[in-house]
C-alpha positions in Angstrom: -2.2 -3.5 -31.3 -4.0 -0.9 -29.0 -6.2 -1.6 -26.1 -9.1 1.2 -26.6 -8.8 1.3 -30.5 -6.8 4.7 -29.8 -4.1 4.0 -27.6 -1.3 2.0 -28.5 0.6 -0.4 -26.7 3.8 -0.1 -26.0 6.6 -2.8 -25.2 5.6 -6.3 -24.6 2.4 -6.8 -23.1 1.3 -9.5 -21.2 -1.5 -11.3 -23.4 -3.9 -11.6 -20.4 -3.7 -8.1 -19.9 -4.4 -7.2 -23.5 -7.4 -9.8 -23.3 -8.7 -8.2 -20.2 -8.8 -4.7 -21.4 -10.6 -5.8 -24.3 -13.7 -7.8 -21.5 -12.3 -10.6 -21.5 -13.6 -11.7 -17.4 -11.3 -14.9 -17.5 -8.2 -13.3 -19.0 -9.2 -10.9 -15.8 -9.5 -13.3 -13.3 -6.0 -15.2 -14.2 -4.3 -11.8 -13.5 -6.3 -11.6 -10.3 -4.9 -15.0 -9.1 -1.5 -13.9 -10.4 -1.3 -10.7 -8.3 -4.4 -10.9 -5.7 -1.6 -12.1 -2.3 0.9 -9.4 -3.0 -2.0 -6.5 -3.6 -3.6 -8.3 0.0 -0.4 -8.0 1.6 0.2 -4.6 0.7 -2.9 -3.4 1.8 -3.1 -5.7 5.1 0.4 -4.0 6.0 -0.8 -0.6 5.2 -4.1 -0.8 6.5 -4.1 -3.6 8.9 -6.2 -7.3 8.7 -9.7 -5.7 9.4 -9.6 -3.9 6.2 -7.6 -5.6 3.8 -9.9 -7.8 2.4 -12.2 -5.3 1.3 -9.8 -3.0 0.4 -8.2 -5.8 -2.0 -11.2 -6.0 -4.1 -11.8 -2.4 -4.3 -8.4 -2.5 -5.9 -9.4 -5.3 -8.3 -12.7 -3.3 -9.5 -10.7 -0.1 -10.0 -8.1 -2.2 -12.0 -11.1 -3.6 -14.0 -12.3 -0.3 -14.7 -8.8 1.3 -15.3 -7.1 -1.0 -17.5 -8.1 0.4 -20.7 -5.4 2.9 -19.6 -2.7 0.8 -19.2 -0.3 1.5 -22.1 2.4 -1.2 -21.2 5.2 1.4 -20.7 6.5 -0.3 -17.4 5.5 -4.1 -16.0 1.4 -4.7 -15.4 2.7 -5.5 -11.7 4.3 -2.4 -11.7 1.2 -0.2 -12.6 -1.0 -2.7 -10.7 1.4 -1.7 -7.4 0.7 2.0 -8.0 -2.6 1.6 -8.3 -3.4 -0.4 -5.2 -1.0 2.3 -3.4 -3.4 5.0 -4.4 -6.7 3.1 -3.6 -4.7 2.6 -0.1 -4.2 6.3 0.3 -7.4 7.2 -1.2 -8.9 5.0 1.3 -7.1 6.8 4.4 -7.9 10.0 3.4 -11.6 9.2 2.9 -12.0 8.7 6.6 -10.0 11.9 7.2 -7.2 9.7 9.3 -4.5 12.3 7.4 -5.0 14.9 10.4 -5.2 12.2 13.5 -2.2 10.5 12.2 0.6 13.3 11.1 1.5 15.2 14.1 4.7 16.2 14.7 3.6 15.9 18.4 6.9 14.6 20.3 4.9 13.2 23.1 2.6 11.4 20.7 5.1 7.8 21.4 3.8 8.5 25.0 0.3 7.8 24.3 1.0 4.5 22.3 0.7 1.5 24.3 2.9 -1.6 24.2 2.1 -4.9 25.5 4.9 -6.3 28.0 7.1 -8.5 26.3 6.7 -12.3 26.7 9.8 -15.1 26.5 7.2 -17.9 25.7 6.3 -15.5 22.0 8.4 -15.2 18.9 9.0 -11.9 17.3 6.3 -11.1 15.3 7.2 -8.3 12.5 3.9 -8.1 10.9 2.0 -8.1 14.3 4.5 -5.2 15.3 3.8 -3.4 12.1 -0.2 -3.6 13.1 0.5 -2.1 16.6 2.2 1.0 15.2 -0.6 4.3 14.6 -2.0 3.9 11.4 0.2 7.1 9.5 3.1 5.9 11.1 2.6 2.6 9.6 1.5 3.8 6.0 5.0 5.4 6.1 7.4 2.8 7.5 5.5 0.4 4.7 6.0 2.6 2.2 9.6 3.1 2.7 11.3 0.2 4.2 8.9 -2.3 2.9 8.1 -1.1 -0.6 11.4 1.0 -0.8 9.5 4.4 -1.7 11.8 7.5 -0.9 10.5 10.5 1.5 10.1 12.6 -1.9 7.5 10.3 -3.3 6.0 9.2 -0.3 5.6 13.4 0.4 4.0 13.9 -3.2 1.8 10.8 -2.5 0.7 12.1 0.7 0.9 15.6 0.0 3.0 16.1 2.9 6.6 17.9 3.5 9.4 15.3 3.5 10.2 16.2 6.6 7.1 14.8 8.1 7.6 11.7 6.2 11.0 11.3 8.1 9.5 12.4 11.6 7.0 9.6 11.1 9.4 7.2 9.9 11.6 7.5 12.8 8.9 7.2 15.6 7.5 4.5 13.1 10.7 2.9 13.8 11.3 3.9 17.1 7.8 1.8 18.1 8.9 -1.0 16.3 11.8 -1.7 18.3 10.2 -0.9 21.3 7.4 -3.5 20.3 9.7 -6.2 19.1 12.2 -5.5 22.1 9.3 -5.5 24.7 
């Protein structure tokens, strides 16, 4: 069985994804149902509410016009995650956030304000992610939420690993001051 006519599939592929290689919009759109909340979450914890909508579909068209090149050799959610991590990535880049949002800047926690903390609120760990700079919350996602280690997260963001660790730690280090108020 191949997908293209010229690449062959390997392992057990999910018959929706075959179908929706081959066109088929309604094969498509079950996988879209299937896997549209966790792609939304990713990118609404990566990129924060105001973009995660759009940035969701933009992840659905390029899996429409990419999967011709799945070849089943891991899970479709797998390869789906991978993808929507790059669109994510590709998307930060594009508005050149890379050089705002990896300094290695110690006073750089100085300039990030926290609101006062308030009995009469519960803790709120997603609103806490949004507060944090936008690198620094690319990176804590990437790691503690999607369990990526600083190697990959470094090749992904062409960056040293190093930097990935700084900006986990102050990614951190804002967290608890957020949640701790």
């Amino acid at each position: 069985m191949t997908l293209s006519g010229e690449t062959p599939i390997r392992g057990g592929i999910d018959s929706d994804v075959a179908l929706a290689a081959r066109g088929d919009s309604s094969a498509f759109e079950r996988l879209y149902r299937t896997h549209v909340a966790r792609i939304h979450s990713l990118t609404r914890r990566m990129l924060g509410r105001d973009q995660a909508d759009e940035v969701t579909q933009d992840i659905f068209v390029r899996t429409w016009q990419k999967l011709g090149q799945f070849r089943g050799d891991s899970q479709f959610s797998t390869w789906l995650h991978r993808l929507a991590v790059n669109v994510v990535i590709e998307r930060r880049r594009s508005f050149a956030l890379q050089r705002e949002r990896l300094t290695d800047d110690p006073a750089a926690l100085d300039l990030v304000t926290v609101a006062p903390g308030r009995a009469d609120l519960t803790v709120d760990f997603e609103h806490a992610m949004e507060q944090l700079p936008p690198g620094a919350r690319e990176i804590f996602v990437l790691h503690d939420v999607e369990g990526y280690k600083h190697r990959e997260i470094a090749a992904m963001l062409e960056i040293t690993a190093g930097t990935s660790k700084r900006q986990l730690h102050r990614a951190r280090m804002l967290m608890r001051k957020h949640l701790n108020g």
